[in-house]
C-alpha positions as CSV (number, residue, x, y, z in Angstrom):
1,X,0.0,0.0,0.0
2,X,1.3,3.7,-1.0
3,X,2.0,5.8,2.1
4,X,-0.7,8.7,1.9
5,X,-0.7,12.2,2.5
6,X,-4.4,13.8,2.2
7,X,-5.2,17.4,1.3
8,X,-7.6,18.3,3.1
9,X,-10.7,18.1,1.1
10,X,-12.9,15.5,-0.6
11,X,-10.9,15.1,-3.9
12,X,-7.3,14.4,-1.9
13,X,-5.6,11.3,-3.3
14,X,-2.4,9.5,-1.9
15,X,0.7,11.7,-2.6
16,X,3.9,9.5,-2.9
17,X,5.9,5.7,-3.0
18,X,9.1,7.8,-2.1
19,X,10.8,10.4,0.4
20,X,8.8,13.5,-0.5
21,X,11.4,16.2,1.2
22,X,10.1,19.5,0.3
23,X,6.3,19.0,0.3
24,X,5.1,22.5,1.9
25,X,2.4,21.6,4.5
26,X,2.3,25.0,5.9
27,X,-1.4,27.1,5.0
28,X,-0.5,30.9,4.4
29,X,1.5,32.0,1.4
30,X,2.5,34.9,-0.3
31,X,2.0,35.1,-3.9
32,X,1.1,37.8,-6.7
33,X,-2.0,40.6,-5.7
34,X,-2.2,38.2,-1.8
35,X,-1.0,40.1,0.8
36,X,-0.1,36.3,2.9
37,X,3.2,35.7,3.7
38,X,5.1,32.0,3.3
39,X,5.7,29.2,5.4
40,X,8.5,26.9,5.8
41,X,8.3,24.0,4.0
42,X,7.7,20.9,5.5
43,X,9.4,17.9,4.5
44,X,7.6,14.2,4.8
45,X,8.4,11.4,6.3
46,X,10.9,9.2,4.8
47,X,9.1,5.7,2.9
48,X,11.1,3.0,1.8
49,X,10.2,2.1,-1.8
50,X,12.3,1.5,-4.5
51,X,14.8,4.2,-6.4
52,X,13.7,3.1,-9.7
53,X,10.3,5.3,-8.9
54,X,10.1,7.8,-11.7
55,X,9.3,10.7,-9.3
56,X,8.2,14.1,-10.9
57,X,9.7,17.5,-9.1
58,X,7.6,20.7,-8.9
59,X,9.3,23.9,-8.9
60,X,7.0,26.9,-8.7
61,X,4.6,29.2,-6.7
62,X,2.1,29.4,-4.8
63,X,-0.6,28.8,-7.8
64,X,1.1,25.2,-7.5
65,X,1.8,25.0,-3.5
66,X,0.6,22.4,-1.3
67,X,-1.6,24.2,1.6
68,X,-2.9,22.6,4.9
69,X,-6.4,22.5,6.0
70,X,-6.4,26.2,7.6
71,X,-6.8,27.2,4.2
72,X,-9.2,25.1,2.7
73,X,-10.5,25.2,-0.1
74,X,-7.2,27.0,-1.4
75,X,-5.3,24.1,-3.4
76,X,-2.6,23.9,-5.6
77,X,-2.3,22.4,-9.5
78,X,0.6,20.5,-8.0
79,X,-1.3,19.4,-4.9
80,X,-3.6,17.8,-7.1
81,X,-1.4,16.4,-9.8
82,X,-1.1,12.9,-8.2
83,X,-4.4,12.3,-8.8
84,X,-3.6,12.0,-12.4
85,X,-0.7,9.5,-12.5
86,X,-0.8,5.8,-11.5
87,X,0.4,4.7,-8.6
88,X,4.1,3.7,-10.3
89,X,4.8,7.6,-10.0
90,X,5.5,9.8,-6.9
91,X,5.2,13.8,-7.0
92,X,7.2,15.7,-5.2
93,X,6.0,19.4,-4.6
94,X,8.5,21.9,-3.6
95,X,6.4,24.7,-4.8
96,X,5.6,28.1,-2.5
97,X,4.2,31.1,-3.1
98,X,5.7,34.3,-3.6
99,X,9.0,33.0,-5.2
100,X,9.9,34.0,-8.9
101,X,12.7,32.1,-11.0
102,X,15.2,33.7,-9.2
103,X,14.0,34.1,-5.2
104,X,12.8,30.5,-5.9
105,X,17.4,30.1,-6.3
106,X,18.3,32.5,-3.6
107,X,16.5,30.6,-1.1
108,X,17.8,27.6,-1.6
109,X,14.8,26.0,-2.8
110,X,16.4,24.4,-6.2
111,X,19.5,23.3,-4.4
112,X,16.6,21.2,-2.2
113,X,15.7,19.7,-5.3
114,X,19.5,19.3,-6.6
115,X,19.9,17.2,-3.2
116,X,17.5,14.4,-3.9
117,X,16.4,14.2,-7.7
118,X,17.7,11.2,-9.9
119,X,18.5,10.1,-12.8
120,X,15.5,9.4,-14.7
121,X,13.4,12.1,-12.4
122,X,11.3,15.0,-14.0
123,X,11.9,18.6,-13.0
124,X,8.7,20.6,-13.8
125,X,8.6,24.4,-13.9
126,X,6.3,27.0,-13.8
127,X,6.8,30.6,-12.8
128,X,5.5,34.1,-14.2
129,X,3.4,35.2,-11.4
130,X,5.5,36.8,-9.1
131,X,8.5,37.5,-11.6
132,X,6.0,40.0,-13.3
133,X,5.2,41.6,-10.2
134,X,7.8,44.7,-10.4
135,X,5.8,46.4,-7.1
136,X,7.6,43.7,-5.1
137,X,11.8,44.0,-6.2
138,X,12.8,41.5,-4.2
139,X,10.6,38.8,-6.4
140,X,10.6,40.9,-10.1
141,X,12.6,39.3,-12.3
142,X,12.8,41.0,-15.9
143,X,11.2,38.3,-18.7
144,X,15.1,38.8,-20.5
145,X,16.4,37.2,-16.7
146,X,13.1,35.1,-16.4
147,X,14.4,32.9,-20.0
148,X,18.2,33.0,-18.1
149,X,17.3,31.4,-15.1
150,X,15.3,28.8,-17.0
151,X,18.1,27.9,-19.2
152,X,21.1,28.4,-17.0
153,X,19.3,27.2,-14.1
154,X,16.5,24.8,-13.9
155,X,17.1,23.5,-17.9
156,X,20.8,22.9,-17.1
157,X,20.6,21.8,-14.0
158,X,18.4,18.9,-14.6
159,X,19.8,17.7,-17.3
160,X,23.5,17.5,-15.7
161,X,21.9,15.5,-13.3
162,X,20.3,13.4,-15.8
163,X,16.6,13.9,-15.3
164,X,14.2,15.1,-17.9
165,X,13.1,19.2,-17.6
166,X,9.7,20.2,-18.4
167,X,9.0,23.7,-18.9
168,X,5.4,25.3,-18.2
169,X,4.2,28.4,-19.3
170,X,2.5,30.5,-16.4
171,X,-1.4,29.5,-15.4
172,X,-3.6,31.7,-16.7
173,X,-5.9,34.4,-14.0
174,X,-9.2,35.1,-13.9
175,X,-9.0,37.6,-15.9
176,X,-11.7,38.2,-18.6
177,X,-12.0,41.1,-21.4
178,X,-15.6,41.6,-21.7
179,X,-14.8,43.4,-25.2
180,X,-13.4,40.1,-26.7
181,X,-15.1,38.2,-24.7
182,X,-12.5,35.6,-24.1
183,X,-10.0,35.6,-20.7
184,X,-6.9,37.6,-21.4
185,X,-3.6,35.7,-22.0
186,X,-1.9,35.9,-18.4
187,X,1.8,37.4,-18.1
188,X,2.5,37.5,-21.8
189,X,5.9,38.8,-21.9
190,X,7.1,35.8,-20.0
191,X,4.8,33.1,-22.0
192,X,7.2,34.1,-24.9
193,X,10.2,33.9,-22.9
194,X,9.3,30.4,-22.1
195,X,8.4,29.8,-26.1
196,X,11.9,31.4,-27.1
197,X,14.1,29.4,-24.0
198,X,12.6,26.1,-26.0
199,X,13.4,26.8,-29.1
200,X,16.9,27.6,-27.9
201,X,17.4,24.1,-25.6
202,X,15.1,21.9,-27.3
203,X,13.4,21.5,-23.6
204,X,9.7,19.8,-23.0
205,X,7.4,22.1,-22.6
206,X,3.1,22.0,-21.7
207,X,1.5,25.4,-22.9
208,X,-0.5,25.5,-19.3
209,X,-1.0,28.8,-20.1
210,X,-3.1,28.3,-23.2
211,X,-4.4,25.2,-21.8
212,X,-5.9,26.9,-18.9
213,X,-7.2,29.9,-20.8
214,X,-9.4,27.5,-23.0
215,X,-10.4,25.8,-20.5
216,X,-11.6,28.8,-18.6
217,X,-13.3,29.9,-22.2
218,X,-14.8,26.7,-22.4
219,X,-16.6,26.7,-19.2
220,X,-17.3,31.1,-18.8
221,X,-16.5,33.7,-16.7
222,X,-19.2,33.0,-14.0
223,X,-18.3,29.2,-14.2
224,X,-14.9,30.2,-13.9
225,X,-15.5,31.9,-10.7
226,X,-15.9,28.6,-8.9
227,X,-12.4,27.5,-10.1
228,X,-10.9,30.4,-8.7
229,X,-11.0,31.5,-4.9
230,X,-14.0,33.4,-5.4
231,X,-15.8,32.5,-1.9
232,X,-18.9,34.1,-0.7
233,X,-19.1,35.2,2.8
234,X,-19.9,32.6,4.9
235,X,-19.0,29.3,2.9
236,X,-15.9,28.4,4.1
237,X,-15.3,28.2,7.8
238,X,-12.0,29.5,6.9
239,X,-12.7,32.5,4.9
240,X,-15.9,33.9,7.2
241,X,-15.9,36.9,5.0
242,X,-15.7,35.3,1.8
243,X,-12.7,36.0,-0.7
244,X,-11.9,37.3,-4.0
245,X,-9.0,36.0,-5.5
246,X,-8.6,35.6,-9.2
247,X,-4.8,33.8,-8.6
248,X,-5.6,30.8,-6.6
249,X,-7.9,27.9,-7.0
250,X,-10.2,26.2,-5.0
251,X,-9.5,22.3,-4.9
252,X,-11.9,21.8,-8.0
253,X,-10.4,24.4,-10.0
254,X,-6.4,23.0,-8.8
255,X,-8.0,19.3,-9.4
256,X,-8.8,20.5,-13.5
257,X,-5.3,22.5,-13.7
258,X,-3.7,19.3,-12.7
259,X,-5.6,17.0,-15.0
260,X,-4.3,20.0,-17.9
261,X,-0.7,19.3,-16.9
262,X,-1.1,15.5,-16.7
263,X,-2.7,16.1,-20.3
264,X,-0.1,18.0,-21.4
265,X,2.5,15.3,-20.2
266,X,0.7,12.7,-22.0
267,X,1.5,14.2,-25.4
268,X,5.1,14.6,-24.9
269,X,6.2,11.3,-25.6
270,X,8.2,10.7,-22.5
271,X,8.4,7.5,-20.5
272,X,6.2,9.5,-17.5
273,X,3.6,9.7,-20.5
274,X,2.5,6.6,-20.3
275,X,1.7,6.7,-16.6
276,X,-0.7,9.6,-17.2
277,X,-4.5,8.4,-15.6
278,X,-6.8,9.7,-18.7
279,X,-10.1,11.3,-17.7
């Protein structure tokens, strides 16, 4: 039997077959427009499986974060993203919020990674949030350093360890033009860095961005409200005076952003592909 973590909420789903160090269990966080601030992480227990588990490393923000039952029904893509892999995969979420490409390096965060990924492992990335967010200098990184620290850094570091790099582009907002009536493409300038840092290295990449965006086209703007932390006073024990938060996802809306990434995993013809759980 798979040692289980739960999130908190009806759709949580085992987490791991392996050591998990890094998975954030801590509720606030600080991310783009949310005035939280972050927790430690907090690393789980130790499981004794075997080191041939493929196990898929998440480096990003707080849109991706694991969060403890205080803030229910807040949940990240990467939270959620086991639920969409069999049980011969393990996911290991180092993701917390506020941290851009490069706070996510000066606190040590991607050397916690460096530490315990393998050969054969999966490094996936996805940042843009807090890099565009120039009112906050100690996050903004420009989209010219934002490409850099992808190639230099997460691209190159994976691969000289041997495991396979997957690039994301940044999760789209709630954010729809009523004039086109279609949701705005989120943080543009660094979707096309992340375009541009491919077709320079050649790296996997899922299009999360555009992904998400139709999906939140498919589905409306008032639909879409319900995949966001839009919370009406009163609904959540948690959140007593309701909240509205177009950059965070309740668990349903982190449970579909996962089931895009697994989606998008399944069409890069990798060996993880195969493992993806259709839907």
């Amino acid at each position: 039997m798979r040692n289980t973590q739960q999130t908190g909420g009806p759709l949580g789903k085992r987490m791991s077959r392996r050591t998990l160090a890094g998975i954030v269990g801590g509720g606030a966080v600080a991310a783009a427009g949310v005035g939280f601030t972050a927790t430690p992480a907090a690393a789980a227990a130790d499981v004794d499986i075997s080191q041939d588990t493929p196990t898929i490393y998440i480096a990003s923000d707080s849109t991706a974060q694991t969060y403890n039952s205080s803030r229910y029904p807040m949940t990240g893509w990467g939270q959620m993203l086991p639920n969409w892999f069999d049980d011969t995969v393990a996911v290991a979420n180092h993701a917390i919020g506020g941290r851009s490409t490069r706070l996510f390096i000066e606190n040590g965060r991607l050397d916690a990674i460096w530490e315990v990924i393998q050969p054969g492992d999966y490094l996936f990335v996805q940042f843009g949030h807090n890099d565009a967010d120039y009112s906050k200098p100690e996050r903004y990184t420009s989209p010219e350093d934002y490409l850099m620290y992808l190639r230099d850094h997460y691209i190159a570091g994976a691969v000289e360890r041997e495991a396979t790099p997957v690039v994301l582009t940044p999760v789209n907002r709630l954010d729809y033009n009523s004039s086109t009536g279609e949701f705005n493409v989120s943080f543009a300038d660094y979707v096309e860095k992340v375009y541009e840092v491919v077709e320079e290295t050649g790296c996997a990449t899922i299009d999360l961005g555009l992904r998400s965006r139709d999906y939140l086209n498919s589905i409306g703007p008032e639909a879409a409200k319900g995949v966001f932390m839009h919370l009406a006073a009163g609904e959540y024990e948690n959140y007593p005076d309701g909240a509205t938060d177009s950059t965070h996802f309740q668990e349903y809306g982190a449970n579909e952003m996962a089931r895009l990434v697994s989606e998008g995993t399944a069409e890069l013809d990798l060996p993880i592909s195969e493992h993806v759980i259709s839907s």
